[in-house]
N, C-alpha and C positions, 0 to 999 in steps of 0.2 A: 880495362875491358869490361864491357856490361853483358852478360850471358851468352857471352861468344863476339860478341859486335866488338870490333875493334874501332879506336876513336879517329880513325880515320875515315870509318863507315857514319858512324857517329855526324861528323862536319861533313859530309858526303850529305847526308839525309837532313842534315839543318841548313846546308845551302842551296839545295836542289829547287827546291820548293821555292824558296826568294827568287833567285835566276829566273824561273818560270814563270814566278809573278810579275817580275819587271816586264816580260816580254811583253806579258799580255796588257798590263796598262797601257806601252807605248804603242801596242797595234790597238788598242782601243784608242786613245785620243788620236790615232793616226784618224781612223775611221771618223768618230768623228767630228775632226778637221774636214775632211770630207762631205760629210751629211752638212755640215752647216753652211763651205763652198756650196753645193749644189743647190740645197735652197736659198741661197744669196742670190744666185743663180737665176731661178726661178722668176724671185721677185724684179728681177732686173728685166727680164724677156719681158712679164706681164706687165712692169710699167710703161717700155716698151710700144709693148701692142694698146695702152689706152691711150697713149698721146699720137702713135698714129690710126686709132678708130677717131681721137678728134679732128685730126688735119681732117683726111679724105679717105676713107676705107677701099675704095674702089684704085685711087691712085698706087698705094700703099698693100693693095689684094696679096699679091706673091709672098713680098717678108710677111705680111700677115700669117700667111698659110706656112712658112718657114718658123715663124715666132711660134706657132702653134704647134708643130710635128717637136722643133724643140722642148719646148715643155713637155709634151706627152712623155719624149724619153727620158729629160732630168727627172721626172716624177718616177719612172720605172729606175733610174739610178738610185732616189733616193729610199723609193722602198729596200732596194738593194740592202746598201747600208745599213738602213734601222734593222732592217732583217739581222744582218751579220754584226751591229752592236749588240742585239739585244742576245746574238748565242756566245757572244765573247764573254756578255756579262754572265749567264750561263756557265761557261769555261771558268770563269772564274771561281764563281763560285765551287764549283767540281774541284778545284785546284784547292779553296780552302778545306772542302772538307778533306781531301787526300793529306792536307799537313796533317788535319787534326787527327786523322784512322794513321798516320803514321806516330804522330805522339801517343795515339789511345794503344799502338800495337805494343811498347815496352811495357803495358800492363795486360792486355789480352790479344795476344800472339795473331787470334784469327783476324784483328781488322788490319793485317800485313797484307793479305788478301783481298780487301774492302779498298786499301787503296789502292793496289794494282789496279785493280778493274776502276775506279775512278778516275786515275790519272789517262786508262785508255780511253774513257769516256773524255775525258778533258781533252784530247789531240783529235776525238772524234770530230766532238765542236767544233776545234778552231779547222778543222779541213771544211768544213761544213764551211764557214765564216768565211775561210780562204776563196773558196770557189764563189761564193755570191760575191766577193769582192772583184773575182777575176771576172765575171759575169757584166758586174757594174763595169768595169773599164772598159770594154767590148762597147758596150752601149755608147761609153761616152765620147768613143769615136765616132758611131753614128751622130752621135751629136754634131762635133767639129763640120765631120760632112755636109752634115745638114744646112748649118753656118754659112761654110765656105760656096754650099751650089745656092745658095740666094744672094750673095754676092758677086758672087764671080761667071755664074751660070750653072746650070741642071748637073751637067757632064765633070764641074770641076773639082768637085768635093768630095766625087768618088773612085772608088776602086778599081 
């Protein structure tokens, strides 16, 4: 026992922090997997729309103006994303330093406090992350919709 901590607490507090790390890598490269779909994405509609502005633009007008609304909102998905990697990476970091105010706290007791309030700030993030991710997905239904009513027609892709 280290000044009351018992070593149960002990491997409690040195695996907590790894758990939480792992989480947060695998929802970052989830993301982005993500961000780098969509701009694949992207470049796919815009090839796309240059080979039919070659054919005939006027023949072609509709998926034109469909290629077009598409991209507007893969571009709002992908701000999305970079948004919510770049607060994961944020999270993360908050998360390192809560290990290290949890190692610095067996030598001075107050940053036991310093990482409380870290680790809150770290789930603040990733809520923060969470919702612009749920945000992104919203959209990217509009997406599909959008797809589906310039194939199929105006009425078929929607709700």
């Amino acid at each position: 026992m280290l000044d009351g901590i018992t070593s149960q607490e002990v491997i409690t507090r040195a695996l907590a922090p790894g758990i939480a790390l792992t989480a947060l890598v695998f929802y970052n490269t989830s993301l982005q997997n993500r961000f780098v779909y969509i701009t694949g994405r992207i470049r796919e509609l815009n090839r796309e729309a240059r080979q039919l502005l070659d054919e005939d633009p006027r023949r072609h007008a509709a998926r034109l103006s469909s290629v077009r609304a598409q991209v507007a909102l893969m571009r709002k998905r992908s701000f999305n994303i970079r948004r919510a990697v770049l607060i994961v990476y944020s999270a993360l970091t908050t998360l390192m330093l809560t290990v290290f105010s949890l190692a610095g706290s067996l030598v001075w007791p107050v940053l036991d406090t310093v990482a409380v309030v870290l680790f809150c700030l770290c789930f603040a993030l990733l809520t923060s992350a969470a919702i612009l991710s749920a945000r992104e997905m919203f959209i990217a239904l509009k997406t599909v919709d959008e797809d589906i009513a310039s194939s199929f027609g105006e009425s078929a892709g929607r709700h």
